[in-house]
mmCIF file of the N, C-alpha and C atoms, coordinates in Angstrom:
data_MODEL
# 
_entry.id   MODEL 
# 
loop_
_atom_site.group_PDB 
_atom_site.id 
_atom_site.type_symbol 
_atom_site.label_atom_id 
_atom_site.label_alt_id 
_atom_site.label_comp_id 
_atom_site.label_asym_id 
_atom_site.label_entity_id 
_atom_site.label_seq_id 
_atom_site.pdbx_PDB_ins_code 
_atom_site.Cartn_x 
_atom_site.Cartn_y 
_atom_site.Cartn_z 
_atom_site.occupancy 
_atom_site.B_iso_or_equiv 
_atom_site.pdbx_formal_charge 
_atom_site.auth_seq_id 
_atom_site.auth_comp_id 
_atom_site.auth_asym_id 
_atom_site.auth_atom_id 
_atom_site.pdbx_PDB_model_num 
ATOM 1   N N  . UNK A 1 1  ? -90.640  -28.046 -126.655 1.00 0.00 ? 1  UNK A N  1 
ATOM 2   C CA . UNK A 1 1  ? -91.494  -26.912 -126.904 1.00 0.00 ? 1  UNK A CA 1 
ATOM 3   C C  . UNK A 1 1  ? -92.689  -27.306 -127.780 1.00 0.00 ? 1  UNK A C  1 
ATOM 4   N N  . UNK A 1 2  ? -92.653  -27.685 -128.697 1.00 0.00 ? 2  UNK A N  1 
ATOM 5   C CA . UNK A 1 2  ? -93.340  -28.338 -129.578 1.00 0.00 ? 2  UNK A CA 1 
ATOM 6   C C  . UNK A 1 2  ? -93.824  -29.593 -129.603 1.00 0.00 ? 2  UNK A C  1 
ATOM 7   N N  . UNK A 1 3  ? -95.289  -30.380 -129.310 1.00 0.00 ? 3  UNK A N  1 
ATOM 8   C CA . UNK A 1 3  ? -95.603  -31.984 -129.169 1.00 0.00 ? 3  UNK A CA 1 
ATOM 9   C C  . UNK A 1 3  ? -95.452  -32.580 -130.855 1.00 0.00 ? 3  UNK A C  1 
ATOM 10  N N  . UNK A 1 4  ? -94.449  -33.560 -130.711 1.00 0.00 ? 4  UNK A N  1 
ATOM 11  C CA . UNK A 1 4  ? -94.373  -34.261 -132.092 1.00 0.00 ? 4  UNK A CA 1 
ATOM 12  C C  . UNK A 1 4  ? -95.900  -34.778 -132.186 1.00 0.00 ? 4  UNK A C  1 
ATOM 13  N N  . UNK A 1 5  ? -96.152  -34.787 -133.325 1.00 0.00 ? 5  UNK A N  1 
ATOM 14  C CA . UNK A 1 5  ? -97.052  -35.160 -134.105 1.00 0.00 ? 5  UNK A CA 1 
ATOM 15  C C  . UNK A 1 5  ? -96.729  -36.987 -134.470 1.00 0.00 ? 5  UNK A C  1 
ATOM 16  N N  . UNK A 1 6  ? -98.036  -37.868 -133.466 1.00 0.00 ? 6  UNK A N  1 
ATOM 17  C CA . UNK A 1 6  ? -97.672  -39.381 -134.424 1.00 0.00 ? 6  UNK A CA 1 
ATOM 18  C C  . UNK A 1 6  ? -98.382  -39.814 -135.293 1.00 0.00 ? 6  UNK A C  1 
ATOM 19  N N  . UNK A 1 7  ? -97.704  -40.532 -136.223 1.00 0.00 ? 7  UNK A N  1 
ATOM 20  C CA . UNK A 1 7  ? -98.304  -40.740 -137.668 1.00 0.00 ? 7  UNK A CA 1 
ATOM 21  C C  . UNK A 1 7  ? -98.126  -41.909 -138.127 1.00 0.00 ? 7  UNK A C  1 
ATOM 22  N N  . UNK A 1 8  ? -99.629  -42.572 -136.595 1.00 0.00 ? 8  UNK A N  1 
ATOM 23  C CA . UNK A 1 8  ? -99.919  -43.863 -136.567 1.00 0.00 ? 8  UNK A CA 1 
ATOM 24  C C  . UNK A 1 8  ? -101.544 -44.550 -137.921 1.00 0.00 ? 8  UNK A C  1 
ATOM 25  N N  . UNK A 1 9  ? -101.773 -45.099 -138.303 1.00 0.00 ? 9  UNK A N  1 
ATOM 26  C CA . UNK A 1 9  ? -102.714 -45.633 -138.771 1.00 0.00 ? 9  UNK A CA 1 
ATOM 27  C C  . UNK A 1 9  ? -103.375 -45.274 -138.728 1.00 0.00 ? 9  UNK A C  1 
ATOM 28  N N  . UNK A 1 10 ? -104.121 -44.829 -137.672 1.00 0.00 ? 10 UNK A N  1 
ATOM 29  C CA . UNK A 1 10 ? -105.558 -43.891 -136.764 1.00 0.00 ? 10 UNK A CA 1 
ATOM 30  C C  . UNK A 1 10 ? -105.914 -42.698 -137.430 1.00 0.00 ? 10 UNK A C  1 
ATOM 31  N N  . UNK A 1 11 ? -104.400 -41.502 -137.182 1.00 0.00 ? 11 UNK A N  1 
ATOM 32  C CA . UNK A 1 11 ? -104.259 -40.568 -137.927 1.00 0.00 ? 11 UNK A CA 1 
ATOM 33  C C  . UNK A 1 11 ? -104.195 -40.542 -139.061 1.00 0.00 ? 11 UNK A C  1 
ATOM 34  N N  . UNK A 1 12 ? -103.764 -41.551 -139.906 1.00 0.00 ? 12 UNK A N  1 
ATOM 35  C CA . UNK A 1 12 ? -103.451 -41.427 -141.373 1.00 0.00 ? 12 UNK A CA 1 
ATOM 36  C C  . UNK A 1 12 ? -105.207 -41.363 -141.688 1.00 0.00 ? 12 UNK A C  1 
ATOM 37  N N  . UNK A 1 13 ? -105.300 -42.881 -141.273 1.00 0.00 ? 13 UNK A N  1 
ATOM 38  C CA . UNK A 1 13 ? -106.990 -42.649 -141.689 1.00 0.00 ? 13 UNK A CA 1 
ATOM 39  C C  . UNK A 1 13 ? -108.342 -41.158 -141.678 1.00 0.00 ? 13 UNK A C  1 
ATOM 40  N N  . UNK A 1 14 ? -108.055 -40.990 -140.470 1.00 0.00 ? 14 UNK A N  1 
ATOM 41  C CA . UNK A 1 14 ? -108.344 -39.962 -139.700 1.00 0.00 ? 14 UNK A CA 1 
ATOM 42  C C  . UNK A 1 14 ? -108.382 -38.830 -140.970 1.00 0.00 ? 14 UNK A C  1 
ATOM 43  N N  . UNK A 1 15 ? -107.218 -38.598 -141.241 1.00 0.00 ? 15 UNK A N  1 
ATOM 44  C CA . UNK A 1 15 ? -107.056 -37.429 -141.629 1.00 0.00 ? 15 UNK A CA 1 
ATOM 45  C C  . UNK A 1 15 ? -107.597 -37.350 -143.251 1.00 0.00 ? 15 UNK A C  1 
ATOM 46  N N  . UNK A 1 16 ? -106.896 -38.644 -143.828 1.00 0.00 ? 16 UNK A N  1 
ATOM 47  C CA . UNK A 1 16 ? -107.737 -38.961 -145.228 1.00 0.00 ? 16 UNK A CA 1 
ATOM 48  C C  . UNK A 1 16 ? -109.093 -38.782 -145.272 1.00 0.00 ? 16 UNK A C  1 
ATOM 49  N N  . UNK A 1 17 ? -109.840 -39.139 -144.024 1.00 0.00 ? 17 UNK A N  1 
ATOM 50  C CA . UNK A 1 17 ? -111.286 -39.507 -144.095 1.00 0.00 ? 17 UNK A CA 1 
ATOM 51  C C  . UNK A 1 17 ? -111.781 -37.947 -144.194 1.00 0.00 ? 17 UNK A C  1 
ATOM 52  N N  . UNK A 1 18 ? -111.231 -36.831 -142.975 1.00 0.00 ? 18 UNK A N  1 
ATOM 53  C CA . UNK A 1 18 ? -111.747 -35.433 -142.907 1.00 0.00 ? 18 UNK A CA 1 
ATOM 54  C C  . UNK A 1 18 ? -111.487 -35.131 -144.621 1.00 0.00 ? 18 UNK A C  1 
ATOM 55  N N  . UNK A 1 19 ? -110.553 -35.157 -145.053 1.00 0.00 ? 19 UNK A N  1 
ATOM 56  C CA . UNK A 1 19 ? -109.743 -34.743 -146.482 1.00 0.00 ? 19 UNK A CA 1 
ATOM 57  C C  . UNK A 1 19 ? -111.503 -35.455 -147.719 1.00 0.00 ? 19 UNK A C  1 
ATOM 58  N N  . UNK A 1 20 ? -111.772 -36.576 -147.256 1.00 0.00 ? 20 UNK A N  1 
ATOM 59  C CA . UNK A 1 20 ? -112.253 -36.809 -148.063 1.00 0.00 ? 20 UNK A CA 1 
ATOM 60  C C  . UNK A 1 20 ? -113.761 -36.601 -148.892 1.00 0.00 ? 20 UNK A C  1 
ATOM 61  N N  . UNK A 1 21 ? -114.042 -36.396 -147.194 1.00 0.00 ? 21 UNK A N  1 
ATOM 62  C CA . UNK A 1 21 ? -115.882 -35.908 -146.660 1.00 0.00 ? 21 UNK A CA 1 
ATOM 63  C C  . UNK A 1 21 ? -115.468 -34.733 -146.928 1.00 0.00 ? 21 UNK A C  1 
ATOM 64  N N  . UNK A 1 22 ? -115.017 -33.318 -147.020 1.00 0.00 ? 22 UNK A N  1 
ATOM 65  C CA . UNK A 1 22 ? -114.670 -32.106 -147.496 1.00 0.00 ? 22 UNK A CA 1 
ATOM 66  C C  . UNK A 1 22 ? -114.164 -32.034 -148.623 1.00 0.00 ? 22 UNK A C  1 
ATOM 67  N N  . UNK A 1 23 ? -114.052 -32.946 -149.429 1.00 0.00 ? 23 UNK A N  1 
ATOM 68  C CA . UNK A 1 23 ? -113.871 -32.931 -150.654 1.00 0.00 ? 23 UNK A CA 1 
ATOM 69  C C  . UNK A 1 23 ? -115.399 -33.025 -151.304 1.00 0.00 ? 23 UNK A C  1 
ATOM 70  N N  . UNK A 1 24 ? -115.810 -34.503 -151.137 1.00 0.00 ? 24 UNK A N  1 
ATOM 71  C CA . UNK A 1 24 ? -116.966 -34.855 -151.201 1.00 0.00 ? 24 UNK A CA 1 
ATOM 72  C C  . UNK A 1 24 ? -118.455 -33.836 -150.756 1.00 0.00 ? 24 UNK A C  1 
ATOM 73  N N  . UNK A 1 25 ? -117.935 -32.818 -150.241 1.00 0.00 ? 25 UNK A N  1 
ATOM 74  C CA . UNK A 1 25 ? -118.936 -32.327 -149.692 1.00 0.00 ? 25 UNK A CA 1 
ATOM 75  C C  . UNK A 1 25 ? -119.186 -30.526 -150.826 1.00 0.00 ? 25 UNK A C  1 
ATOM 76  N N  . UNK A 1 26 ? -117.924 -30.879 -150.719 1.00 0.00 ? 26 UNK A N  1 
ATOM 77  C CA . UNK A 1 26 ? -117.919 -29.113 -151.680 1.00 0.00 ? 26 UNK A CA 1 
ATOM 78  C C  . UNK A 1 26 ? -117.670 -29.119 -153.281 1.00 0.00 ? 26 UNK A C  1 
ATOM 79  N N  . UNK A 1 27 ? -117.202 -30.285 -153.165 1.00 0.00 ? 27 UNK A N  1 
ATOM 80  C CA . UNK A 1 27 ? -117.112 -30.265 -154.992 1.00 0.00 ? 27 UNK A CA 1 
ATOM 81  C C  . UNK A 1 27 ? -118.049 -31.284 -155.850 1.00 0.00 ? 27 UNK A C  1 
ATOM 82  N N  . UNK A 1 28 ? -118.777 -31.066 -156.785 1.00 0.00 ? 28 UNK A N  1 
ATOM 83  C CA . UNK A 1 28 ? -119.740 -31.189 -157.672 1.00 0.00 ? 28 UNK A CA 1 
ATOM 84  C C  . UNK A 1 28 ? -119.220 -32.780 -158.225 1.00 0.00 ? 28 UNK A C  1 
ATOM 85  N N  . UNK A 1 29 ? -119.893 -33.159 -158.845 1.00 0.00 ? 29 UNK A N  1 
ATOM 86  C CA . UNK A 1 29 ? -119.878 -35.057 -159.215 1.00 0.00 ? 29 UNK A CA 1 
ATOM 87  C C  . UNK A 1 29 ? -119.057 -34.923 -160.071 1.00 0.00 ? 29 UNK A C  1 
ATOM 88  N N  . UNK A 1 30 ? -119.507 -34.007 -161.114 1.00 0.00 ? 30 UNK A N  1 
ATOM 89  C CA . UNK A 1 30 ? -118.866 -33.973 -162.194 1.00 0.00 ? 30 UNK A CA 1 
ATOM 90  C C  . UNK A 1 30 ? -117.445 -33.729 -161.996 1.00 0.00 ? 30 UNK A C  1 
ATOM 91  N N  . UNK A 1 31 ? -116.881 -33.061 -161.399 1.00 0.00 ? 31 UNK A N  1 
ATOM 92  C CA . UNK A 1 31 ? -114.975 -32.727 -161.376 1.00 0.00 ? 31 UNK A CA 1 
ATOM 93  C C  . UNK A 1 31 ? -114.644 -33.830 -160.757 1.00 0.00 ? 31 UNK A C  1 
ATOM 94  N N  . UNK A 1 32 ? -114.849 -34.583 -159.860 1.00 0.00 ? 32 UNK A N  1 
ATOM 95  C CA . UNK A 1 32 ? -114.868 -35.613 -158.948 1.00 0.00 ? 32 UNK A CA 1 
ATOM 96  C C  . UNK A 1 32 ? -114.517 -36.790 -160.038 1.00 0.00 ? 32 UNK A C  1 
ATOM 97  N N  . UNK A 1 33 ? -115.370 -37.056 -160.654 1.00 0.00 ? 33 UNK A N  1 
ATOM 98  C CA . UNK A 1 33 ? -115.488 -37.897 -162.009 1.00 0.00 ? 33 UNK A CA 1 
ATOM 99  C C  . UNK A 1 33 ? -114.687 -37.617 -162.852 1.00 0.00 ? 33 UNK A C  1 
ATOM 100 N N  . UNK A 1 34 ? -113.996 -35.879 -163.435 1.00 0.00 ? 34 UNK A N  1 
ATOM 101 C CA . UNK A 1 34 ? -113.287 -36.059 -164.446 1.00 0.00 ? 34 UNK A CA 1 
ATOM 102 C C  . UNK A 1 34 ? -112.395 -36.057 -163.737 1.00 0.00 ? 34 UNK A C  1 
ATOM 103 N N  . UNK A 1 35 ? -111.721 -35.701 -162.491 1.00 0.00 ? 35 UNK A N  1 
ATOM 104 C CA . UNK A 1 35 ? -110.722 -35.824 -161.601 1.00 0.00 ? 35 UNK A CA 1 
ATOM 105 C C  . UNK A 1 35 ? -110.428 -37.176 -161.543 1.00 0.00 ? 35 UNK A C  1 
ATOM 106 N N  . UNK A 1 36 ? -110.995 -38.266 -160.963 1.00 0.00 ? 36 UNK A N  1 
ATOM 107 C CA . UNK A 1 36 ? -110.830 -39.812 -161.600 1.00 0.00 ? 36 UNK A CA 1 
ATOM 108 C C  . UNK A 1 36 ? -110.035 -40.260 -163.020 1.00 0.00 ? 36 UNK A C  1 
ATOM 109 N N  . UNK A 1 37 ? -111.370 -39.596 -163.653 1.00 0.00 ? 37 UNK A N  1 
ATOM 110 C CA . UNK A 1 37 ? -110.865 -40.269 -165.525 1.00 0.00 ? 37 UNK A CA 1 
ATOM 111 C C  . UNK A 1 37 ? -108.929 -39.211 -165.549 1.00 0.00 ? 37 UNK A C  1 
ATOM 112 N N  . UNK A 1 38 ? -108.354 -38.119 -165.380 1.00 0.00 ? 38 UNK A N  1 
ATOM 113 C CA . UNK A 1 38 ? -107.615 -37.654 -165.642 1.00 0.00 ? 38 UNK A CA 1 
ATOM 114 C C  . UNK A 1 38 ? -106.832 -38.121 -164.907 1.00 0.00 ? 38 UNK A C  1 
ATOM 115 N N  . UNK A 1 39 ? -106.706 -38.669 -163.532 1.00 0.00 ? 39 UNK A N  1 
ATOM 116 C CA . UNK A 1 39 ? -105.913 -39.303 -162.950 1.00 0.00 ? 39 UNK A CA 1 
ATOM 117 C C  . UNK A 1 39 ? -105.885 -40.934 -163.130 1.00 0.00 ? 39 UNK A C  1 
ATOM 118 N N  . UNK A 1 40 ? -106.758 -41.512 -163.396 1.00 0.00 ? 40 UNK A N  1 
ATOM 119 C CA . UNK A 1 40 ? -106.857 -43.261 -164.704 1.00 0.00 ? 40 UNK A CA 1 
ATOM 120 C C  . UNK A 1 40 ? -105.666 -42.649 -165.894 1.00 0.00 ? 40 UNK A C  1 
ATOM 121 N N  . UNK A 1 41 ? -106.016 -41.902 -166.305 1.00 0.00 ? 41 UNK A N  1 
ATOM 122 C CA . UNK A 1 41 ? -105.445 -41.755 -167.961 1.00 0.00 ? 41 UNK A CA 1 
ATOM 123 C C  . UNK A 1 41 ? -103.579 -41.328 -167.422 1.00 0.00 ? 41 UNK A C  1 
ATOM 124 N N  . UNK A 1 42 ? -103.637 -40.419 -166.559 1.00 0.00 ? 42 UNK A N  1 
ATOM 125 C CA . UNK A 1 42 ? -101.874 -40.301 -166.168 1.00 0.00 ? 42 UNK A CA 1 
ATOM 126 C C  . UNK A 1 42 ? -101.529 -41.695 -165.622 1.00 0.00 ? 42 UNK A C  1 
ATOM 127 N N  . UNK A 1 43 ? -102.273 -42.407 -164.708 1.00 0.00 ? 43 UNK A N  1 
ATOM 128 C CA . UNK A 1 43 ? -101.374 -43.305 -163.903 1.00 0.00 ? 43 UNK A CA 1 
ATOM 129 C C  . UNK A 1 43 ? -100.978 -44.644 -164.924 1.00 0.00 ? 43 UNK A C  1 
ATOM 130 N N  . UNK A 1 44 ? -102.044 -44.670 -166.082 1.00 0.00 ? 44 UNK A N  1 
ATOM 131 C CA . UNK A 1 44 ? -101.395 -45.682 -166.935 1.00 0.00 ? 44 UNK A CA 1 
ATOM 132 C C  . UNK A 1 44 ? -100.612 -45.379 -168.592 1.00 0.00 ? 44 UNK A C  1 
ATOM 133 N N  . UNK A 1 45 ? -100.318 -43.627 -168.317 1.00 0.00 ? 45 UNK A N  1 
ATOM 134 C CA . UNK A 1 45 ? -99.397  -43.295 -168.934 1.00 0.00 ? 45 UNK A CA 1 
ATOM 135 C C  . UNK A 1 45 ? -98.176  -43.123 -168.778 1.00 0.00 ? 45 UNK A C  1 
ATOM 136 N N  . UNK A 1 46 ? -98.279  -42.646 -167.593 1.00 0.00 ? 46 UNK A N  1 
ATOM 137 C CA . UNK A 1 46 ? -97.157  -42.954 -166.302 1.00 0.00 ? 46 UNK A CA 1 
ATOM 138 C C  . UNK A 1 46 ? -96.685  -45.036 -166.398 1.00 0.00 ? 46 UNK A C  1 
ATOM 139 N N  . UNK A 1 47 ? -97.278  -45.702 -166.295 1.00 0.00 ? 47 UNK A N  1 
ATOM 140 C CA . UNK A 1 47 ? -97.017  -46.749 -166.251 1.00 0.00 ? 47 UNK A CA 1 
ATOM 141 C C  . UNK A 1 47 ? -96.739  -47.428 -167.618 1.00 0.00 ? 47 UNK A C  1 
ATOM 142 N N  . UNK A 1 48 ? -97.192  -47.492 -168.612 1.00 0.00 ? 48 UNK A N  1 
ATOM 143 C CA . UNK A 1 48 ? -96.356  -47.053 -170.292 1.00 0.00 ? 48 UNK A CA 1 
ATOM 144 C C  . UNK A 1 48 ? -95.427  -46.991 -170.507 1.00 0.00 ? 48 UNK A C  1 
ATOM 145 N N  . UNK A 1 49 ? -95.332  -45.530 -170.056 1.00 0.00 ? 49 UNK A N  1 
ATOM 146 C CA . UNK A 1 49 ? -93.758  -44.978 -169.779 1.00 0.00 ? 49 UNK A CA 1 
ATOM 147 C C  . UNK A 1 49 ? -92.924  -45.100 -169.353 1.00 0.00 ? 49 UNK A C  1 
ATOM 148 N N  . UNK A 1 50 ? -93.150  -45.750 -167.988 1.00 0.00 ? 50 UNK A N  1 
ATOM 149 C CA . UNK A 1 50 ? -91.825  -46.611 -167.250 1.00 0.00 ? 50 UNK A CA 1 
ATOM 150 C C  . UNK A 1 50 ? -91.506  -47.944 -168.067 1.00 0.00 ? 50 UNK A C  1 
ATOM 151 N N  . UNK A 1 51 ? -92.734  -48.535 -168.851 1.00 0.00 ? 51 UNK A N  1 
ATOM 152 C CA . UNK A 1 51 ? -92.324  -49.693 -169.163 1.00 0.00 ? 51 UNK A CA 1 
ATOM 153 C C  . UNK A 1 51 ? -91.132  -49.322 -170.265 1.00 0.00 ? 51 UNK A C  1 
ATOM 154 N N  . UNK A 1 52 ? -91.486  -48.318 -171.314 1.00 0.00 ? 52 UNK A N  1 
ATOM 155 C CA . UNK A 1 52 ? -90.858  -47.780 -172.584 1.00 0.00 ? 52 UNK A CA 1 
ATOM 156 C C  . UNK A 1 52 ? -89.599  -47.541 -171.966 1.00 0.00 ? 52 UNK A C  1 
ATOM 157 N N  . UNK A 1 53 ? -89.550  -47.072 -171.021 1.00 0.00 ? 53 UNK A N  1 
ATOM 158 C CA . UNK A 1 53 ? -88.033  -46.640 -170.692 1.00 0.00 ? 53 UNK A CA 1 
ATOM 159 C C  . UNK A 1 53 ? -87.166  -47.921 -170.260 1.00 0.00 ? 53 UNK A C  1 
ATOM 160 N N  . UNK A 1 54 ? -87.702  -48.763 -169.724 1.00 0.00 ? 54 UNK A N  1 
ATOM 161 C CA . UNK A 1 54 ? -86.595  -50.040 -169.195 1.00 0.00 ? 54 UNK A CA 1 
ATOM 162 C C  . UNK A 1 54 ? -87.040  -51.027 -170.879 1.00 0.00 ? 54 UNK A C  1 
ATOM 163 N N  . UNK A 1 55 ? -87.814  -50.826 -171.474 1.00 0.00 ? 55 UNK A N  1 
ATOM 164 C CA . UNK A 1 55 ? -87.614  -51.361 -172.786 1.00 0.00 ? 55 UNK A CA 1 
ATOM 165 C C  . UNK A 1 55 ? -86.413  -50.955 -173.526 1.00 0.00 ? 55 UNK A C  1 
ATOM 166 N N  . UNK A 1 56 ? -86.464  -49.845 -173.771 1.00 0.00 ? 56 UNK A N  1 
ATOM 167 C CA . UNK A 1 56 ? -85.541  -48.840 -174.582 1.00 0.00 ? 56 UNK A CA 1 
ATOM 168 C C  . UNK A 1 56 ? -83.511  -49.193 -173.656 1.00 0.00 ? 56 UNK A C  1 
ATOM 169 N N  . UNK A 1 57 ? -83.817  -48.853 -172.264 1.00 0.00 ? 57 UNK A N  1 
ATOM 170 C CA . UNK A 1 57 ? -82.583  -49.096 -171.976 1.00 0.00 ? 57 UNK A CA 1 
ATOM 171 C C  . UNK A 1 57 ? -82.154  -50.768 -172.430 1.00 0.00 ? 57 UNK A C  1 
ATOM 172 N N  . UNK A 1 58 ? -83.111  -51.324 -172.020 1.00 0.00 ? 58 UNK A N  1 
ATOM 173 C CA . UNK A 1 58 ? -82.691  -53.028 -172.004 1.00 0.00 ? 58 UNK A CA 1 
ATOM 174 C C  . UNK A 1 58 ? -81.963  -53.423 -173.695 1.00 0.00 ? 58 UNK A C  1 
ATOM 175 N N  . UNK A 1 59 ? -82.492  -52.420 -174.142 1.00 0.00 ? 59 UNK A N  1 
ATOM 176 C CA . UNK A 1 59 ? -82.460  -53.155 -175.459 1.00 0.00 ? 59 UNK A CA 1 
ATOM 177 C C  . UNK A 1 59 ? -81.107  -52.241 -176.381 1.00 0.00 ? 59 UNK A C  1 
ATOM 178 N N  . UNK A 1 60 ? -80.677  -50.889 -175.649 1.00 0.00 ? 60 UNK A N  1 
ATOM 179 C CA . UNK A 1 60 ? -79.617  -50.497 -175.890 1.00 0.00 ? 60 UNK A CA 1 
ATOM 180 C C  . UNK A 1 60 ? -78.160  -50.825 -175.089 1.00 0.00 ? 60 UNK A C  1 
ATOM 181 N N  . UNK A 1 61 ? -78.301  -51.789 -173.646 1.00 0.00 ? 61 UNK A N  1 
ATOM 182 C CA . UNK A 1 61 ? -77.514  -52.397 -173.497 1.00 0.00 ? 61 UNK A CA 1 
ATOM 183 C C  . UNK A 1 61 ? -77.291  -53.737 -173.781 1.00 0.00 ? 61 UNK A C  1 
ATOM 184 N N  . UNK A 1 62 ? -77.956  -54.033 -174.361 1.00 0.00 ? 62 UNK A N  1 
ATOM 185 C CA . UNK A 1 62 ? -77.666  -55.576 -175.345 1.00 0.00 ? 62 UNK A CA 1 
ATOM 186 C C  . UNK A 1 62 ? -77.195  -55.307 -176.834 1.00 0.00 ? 62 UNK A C  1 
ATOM 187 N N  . UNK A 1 63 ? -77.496  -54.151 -177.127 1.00 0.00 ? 63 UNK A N  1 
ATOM 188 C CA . UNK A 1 63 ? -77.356  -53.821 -178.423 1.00 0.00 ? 63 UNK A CA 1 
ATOM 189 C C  . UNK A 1 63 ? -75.624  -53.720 -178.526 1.00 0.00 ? 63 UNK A C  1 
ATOM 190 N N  . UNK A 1 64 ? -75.277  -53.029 -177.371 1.00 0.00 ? 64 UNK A N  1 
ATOM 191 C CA . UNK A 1 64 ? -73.463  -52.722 -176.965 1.00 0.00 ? 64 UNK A CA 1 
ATOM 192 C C  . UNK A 1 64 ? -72.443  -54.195 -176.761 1.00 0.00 ? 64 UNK A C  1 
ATOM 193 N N  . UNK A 1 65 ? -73.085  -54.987 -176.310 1.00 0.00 ? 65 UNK A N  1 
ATOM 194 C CA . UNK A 1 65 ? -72.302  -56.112 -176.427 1.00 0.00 ? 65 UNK A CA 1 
ATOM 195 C C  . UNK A 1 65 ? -71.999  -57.145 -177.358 1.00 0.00 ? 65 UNK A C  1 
# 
């Protein structure tokens, strides 16, 4: 009843690219830009944080033996 949808390379691109030119097209430099800097500042707080956490475990299972 329904045609599956394939979600080959083509499409991925495809679809990022529409996603991106309609982004690019309606929203102002400036949000675009702080949208960047706020997503820089999570992904290497995010990445921090994973480190802190396998620090913290590593060092409370050595601490047990």
């Amino acid at each position: 009843m329904y045609k599956k949808i394939k979600l080959d390379l083509d499409t991925k691109l495809s679809f990022f690219g529409g996603s991106f030119l309609t982004v690019m097209m309606t929203a102002p430099l400036v949000e675009v830009g702080m949208a960047l800097v706020l997503g820089t500042i999570g992904g290497l707080a995010g990445m921090i944080g994973k480190d802190l956490y396998h620090y913290i475990k590593r060092h409370l299972n050595n601490s047990g033996k």
